[in-house]
N, C-alpha and C positions, 0 to 999 in steps of 0.2 A: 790403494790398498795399504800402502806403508802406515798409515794413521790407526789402522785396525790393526797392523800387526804390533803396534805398540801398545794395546790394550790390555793385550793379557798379565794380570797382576798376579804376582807369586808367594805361595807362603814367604817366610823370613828365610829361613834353611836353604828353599829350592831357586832362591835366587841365586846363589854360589854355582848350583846345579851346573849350566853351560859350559861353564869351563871346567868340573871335571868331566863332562860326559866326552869334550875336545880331547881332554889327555886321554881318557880310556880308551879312543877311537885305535889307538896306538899298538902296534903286534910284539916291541918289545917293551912293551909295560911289565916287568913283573909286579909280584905278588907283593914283595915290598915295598916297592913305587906305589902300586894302588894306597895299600894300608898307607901308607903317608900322607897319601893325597885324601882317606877318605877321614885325616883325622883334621882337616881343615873343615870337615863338615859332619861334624858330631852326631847330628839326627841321623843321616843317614847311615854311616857308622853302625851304630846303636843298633839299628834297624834290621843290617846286613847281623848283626853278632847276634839277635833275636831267635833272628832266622835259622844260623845257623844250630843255635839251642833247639831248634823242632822236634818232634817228635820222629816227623821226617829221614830226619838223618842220624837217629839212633843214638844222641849223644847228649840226652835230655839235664841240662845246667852242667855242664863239663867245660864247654866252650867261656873263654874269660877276657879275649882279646880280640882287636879287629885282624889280627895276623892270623890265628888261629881257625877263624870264621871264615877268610878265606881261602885255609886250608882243607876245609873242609866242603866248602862252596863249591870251591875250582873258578878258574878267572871268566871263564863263559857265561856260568850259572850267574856269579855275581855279577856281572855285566847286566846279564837282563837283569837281576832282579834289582839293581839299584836304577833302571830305566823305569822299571813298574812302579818301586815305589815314590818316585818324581810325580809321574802320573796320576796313583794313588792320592798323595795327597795335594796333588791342583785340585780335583773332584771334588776330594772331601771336605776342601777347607773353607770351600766356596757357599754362599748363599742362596745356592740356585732353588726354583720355586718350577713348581708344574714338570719338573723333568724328574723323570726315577734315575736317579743316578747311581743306584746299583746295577739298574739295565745295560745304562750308558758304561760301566765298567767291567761287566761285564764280555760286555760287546766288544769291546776294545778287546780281552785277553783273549776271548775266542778267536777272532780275527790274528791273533798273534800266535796263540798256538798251531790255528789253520796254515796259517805261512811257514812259520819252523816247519809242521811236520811235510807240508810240500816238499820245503826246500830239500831235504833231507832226499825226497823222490830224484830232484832234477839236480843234484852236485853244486845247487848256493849255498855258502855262509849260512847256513840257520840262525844265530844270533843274529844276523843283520836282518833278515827275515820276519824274524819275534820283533824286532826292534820298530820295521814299518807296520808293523800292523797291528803294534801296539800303538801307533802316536797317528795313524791312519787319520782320525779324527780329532785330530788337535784343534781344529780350525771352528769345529764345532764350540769350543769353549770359550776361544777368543769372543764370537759372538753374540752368548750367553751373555757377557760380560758386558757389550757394546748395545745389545737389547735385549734384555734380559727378558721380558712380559711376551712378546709379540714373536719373537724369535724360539722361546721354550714351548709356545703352545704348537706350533708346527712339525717341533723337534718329536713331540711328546707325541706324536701321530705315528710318527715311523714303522715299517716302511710305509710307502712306496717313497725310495731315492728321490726320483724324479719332482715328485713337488717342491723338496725340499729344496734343491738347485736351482728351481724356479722359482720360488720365493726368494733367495738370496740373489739370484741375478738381478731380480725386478726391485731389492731391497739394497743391495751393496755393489752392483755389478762385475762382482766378482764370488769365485764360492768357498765353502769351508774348505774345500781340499786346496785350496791354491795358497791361502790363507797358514794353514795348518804346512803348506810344504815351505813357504815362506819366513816363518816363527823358525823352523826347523833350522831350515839357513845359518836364518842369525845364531842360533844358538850354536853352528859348525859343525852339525850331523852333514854324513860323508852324501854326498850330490846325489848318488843313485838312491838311496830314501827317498832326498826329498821329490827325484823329480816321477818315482811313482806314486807318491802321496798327492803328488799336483794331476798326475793322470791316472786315477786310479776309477773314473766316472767315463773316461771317454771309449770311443769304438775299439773293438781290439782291433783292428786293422790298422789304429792308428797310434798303438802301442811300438816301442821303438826295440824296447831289449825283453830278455825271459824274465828278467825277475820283476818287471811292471807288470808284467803278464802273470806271476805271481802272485803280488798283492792285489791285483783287482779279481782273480780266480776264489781266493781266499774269503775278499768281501760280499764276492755274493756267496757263497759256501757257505760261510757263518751266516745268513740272512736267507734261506735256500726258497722261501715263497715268493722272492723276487725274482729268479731265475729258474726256468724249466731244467730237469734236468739233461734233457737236448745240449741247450746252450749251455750246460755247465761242460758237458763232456767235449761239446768240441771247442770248451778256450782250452780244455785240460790236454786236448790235442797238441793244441799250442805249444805247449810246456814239454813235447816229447814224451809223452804218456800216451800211444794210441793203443795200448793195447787194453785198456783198463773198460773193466764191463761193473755193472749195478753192485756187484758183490765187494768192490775196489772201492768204490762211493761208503759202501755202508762200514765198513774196515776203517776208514778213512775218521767218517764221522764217529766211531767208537773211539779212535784212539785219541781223536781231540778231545771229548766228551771226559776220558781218563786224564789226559794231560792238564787239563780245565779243571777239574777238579782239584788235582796236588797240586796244582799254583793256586788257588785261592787257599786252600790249607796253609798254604807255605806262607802267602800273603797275608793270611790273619783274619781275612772274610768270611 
């Protein structure tokens, strides 16, 4: 597997990427520390000070400085958003053929929003949360990359999970999620990411901590015709939610559907 994790090629910019995503993992990072660091990496920068220009945050061409922008951010907010937009443009930058890759990005921020707003239910990190289930499907890209014809046309089928897994097993004997937790590694994302992003397909029985139970609740939540809603409510058991009935589901789904929305606004999509 190590040969595919060395596949995935980087815009210009997002090669720097790793090592700030390493320092921002950091609790006493302030606001000035980041700006410093985020002026080693100008695109992104830019990006985060765009951002903060939104319309979003009421403060339409006022903002003039990376210091500023993440005054008005706050260090959580730009945390995700300088992880999405890493994301953003692997996706975009890329040559990919037969894959919608709005779907594909989609899918990712749902899945990310899904987690945050869990997490927020069961007392995790929500950034760290946003953060796995944004890169959930990292592994998927690396592939893309490694077969780009044969491996898009299966992708582009999605769901049902399960063939796909099977094709990759029978193709690379290994899958995108192990793949995608492994990239993650290397780049120095904090362990518990990675090793629900590596299990985030297997049994919950054989799920180890809450917050893997987490991101795989999340993934099929965002994807909800793959799982009944039976089996959604008792992994949401899991998670110390037993009291929650069809009305907590649709609550749920509303608020991601809201949140989903002002992060693609916010994002530029």
């Amino acid at each position: 597997m190590s040969h595919l994790c060395g596949v995935l090629s980087l815009p210009a910019f997002v090669v720097h990427a790793p090592r700030l995503l390493a320092k921002i993992q950091s609790e006493d990072l302030s606001l000035k520390d980041l700006a410093e660091l985020l002026r080693l990496d100008p695109g992104i920068g830019a990006r985060l000070l765009h951002m903060a220009n939104s319309p979003f945050f009421g403060v339409n061409g006022q903002i003039s400085s990376v210091e500023e922008a993440l005054l008005v951010l706050g260090m959580r907010r730009a945390r995700e958003l300088i992880h999405a937009h890493i994301l953003q443009s692997l996706i975009s930058t890329q040559p990919w053929h037969h894959v919608d890759l709005d779907k594909f990005w989609k899918h990712s921020l749902r899945v990310a929003v899904t987690s945050q707003a869990v997490a927020k239910q069961v007392g995790f990190t929500d950034s760290d949360a946003f953060i796995a289930g944004l890169f959930h499907n990292l592994g998927c890209l690396v592939l893309l990359q490694y077969q780009s014809n044969d491996y898009a046309k299966i992708l582009s089928q999605l769901p049902p999970y399960a063939d796909l897994l099977q094709f990759e097993m029978e193709c690379f004997q290994t899958t995108h999620a192990d793949i995608g937790a492994n990239v993650l590694a290397q780049w120095n994302f904090p362990a518990d990411i990675c090793d629900a992003i590596s299990l985030q397909y297997q049994s919950p029985n054989d799920l180890h901590s809450t917050f893997q139970q987490l991101l795989q609740f999340s993934v099929h939540f965002s994807v909800p015709e793959q799982t009944s809603e039976v089996g959604l409510y008792q992994q949401f058991k899991n998670l110390g939610m037993q009291g929650w009935v069809q009305n907590d589901f649709t609550q749920l789904s509303t608020k991601v559907d809201l949140g989903l929305g002002q992060l693609v606004q916010l994002l530029g999509e």
